[in-house]
C-alpha positions as CSV (number, residue, x, y, z in Angstrom):
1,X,15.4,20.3,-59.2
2,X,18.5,18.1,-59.3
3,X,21.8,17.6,-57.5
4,X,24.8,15.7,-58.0
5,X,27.9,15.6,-56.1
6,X,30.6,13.5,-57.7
7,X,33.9,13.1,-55.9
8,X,37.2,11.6,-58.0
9,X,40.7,12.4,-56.9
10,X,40.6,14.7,-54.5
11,X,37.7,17.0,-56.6
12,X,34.5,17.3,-55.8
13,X,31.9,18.2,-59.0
14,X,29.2,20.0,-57.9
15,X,26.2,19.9,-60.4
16,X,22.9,21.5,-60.4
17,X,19.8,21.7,-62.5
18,X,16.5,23.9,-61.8
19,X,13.4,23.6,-63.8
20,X,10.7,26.0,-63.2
21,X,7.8,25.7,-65.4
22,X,6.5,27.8,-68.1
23,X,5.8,31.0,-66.3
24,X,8.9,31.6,-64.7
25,X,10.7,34.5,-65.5
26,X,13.5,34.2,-62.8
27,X,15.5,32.4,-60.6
28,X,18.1,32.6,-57.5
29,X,20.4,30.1,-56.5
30,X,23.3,30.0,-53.7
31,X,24.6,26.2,-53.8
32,X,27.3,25.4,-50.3
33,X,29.7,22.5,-50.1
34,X,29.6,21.7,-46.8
35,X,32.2,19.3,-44.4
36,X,30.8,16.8,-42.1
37,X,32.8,17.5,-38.9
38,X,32.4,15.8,-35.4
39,X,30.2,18.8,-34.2
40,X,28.3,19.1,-37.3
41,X,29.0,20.4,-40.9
42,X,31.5,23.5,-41.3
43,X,31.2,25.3,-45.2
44,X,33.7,24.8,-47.6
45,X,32.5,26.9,-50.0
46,X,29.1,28.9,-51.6
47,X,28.4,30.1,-54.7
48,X,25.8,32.5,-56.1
49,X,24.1,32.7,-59.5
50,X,20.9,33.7,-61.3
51,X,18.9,33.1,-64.6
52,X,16.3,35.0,-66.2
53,X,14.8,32.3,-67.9
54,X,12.7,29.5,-67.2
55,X,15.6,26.7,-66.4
56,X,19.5,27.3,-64.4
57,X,22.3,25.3,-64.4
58,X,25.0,24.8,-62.2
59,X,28.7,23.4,-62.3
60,X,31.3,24.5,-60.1
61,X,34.5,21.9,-58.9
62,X,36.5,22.4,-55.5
63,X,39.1,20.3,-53.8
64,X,38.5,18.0,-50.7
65,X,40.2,16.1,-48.5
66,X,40.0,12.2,-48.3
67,X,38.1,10.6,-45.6
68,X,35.0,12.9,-45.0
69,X,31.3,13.5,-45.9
70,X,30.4,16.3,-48.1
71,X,27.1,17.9,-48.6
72,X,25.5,20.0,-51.4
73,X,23.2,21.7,-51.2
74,X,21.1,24.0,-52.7
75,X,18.5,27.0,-51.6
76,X,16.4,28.7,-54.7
77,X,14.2,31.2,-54.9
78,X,11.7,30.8,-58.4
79,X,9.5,33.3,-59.4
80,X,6.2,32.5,-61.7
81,X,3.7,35.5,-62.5
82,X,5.1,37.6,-59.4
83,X,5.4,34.6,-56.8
84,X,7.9,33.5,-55.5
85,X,8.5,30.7,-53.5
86,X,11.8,29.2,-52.1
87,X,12.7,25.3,-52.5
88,X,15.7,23.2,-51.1
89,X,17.2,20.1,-51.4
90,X,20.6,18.3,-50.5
91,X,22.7,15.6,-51.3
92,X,26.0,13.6,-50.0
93,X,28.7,12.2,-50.7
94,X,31.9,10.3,-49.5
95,X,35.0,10.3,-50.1
């Protein structure tokens, strides 16, 4: 699983690739853009998607405002031969 976060003018690029391995026949993904406030990170936006396949990518783009953190991050759910098991990662980014 990979994240970027690339922030450039007031955009942030979200970007997301999961790889399950041969035996996976689908995945789940809801990626949030999260705000680093003083009392902790409010959302900025969530998105939703789904493959059927083996691999899914992600690209989605939102505006921010200069002078925060941002977070991405990302909760899946991959299932292989009826099993599923949920993974999760995060990055940040400045802007």
């Amino acid at each position: 699983m990979k994240l970027d976060l690339y922030i450039v003018n007031g955009k942030a690029e979200c970007v997301g690739i999961i790889n399950g391995n041969s035996d996976t026949s689908n995945i789940t993904a809801t990626f949030k853009l999260e705000r680093k406030r003083l009392l902790g990170w409010s959302l900025e936006n969530s998105w939703s998607t789904s493959s059927k396949g083996t691999s899914l990518s992600f690209y989605e783009t939102d505006a921010v405002a200069k002078g925060y953190t941002y977070r991405l991050s990302v909760t899946a759910n991959v299932t292989a031969n009826g099993v599923t098991e949920t993974v999760n990662t995060s990055i940040e980014g400045k802007y």
